[in-house]
N, C-alpha and C positions, 0 to 999 in steps of 0.2 A: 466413901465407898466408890470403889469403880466399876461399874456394873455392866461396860461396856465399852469395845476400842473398834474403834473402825480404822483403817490407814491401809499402805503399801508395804505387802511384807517383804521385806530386804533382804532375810536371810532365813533359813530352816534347816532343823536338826533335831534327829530323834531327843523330843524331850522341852524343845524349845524351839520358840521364834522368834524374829525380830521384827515389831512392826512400827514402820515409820506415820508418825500423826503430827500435824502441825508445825512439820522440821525436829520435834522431839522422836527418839528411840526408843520404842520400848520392849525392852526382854521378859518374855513372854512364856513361863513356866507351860510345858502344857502336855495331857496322853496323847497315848500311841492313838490309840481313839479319833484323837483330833488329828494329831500329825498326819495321818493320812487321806484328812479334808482338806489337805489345806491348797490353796492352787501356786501354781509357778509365781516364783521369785520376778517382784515386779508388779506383778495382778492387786488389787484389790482386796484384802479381807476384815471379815469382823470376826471377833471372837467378844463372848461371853462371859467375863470377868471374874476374879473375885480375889480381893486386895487385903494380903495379910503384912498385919504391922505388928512387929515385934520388938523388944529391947535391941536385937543387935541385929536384925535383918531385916527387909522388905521386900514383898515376896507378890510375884502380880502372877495369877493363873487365870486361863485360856482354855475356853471350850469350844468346840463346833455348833455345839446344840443348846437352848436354856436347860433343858433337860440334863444333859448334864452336868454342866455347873453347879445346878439345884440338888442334884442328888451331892455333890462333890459339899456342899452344903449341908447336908444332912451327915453323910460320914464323920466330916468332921466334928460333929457334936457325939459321937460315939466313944467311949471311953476307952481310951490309948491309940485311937485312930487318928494320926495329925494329918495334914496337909499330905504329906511327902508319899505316907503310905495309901492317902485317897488318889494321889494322882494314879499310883501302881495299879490298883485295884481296877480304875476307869482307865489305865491301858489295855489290862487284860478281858477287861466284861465292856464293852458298851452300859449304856444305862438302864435299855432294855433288858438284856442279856441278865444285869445283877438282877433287876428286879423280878425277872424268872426264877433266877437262885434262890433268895427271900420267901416267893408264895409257894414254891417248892420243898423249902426247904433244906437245897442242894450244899451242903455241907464239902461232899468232895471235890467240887469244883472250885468251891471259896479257898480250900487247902491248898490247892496247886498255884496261888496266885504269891508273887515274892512277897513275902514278909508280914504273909497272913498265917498263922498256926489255929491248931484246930482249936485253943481258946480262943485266940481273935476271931478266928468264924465262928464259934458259937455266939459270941457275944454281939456280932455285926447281924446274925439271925435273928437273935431275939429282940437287941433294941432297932432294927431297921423296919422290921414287922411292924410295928405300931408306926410309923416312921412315911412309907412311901405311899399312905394315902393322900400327903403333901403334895404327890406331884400327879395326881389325876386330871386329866385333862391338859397336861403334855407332852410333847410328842416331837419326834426327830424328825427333821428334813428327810424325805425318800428324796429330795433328786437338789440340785444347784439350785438355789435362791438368791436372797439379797444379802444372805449372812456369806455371801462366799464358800461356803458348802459344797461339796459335789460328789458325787455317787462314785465317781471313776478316779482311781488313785491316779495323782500325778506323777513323772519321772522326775525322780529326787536324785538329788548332786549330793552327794557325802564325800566324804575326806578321802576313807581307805582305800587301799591300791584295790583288795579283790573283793568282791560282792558277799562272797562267806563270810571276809574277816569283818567289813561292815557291819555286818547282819549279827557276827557272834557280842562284837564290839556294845551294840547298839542292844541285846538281853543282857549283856552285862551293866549298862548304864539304866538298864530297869530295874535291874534286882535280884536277877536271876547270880546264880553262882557260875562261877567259871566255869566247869563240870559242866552242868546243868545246857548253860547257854553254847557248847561244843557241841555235844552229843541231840542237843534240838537241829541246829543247824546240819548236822553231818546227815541227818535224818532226811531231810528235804533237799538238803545238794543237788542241784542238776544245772546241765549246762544251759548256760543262756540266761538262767534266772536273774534278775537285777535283787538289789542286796533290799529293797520295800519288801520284796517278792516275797524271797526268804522270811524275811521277818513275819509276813504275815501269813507263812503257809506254817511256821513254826510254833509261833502262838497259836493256830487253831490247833493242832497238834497237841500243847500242852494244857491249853484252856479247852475244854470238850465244849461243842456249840450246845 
């Protein structure tokens, strides 16, 4: 098990990173969550691990926080919750954030998240409930530590020519539907905004805090 990578990340993009250790590469599966800890290309960072080995793929995912990793850990012991759709879910909610949903209740917030239906959210209520007493007694970095964390989003390089189509690009490669991920974006449009911007003023938008 890989339960932790520390090195120089090389490269970053919504969804993934590259971090260089010991002259080895490693692509680094990882949420919005984290993507927006993560510091300038070059800098320092650790992420939080956790190493899926399968018949036809291997699969290495990346957190900012133990916290959430651990929860990303518990999801996936939930029944029809794999990997793919845990990273979705800890794009959309922090770890804190889900765990408000949980003692709450919050059902309508869990439905708006890609590729949770309101069976999946019944079911990630009632088995998660018994579930995130596991993680008492952890807790998220408030500010820049030794994990490479930091409170303040960095200025990210992405590919696309304009910061909308970035930003629409980048809900599409979360989950969202095309539709979906236009009409979030066209919501929050304004000039000057850089395409993280967007991103993150359109998820709060669609995820209610």
């Amino acid at each position: 098990m890989i339960g932790r990578i520390r090195g120089i990340l090389v490269e970053k993009a919504p969804g993934q990173a590259l971090v260089e250790c010991s002259g080895l590469g490693y692509e680094v599966d990882i949420p919005y969550t984290t993507f927006f800890h993560l510091p300038d290309a070059g800098q320092e960072v650790t992420l939080h691990t956790h190493f899926v080995v399968r018949e036809d793929v291997q699969s290495l995912y990346g957190f900012a926080s133990r916290l959430d990793r651990n929860l990303f850990r518990l999801l996936i012991k939930v029944n029809g919750v794999g990997p793919k759709l845990a990273v979705g879910i800890l794009s959309g909610l922090d770890a804190r954030q889900f765990i408000h949903c949980v003692e709450g209740r919050d059902i309508n917030t869990l439905v708006k998240l890609p590729g949770v239906g309101k069976k999946t959210a019944e079911r990630l209520l009632i088995e998660m409930a018994d579930r995130i007493n596991q993680l008492e007694g952890q807790f998220i970095p408030a500010s820049a530590d030794s994990t490479g964390a930091a409170t303040d989003v960095p200025q990210l390089s992405l590919a696309a020519q304009k910061p909308e189509d970035e930003a629409e690009a980048a809900l599409i490669a979360l989950g969202y539907k095309p539709q979906e991920a236009a009409r979030a974006i066209s919501r929050v449009a304004a000039a000057d905004l850089s395409s993280e911007a967007l991103i993150r003023l359109a998820l709060r938008n669609m995820i209610p805090a």
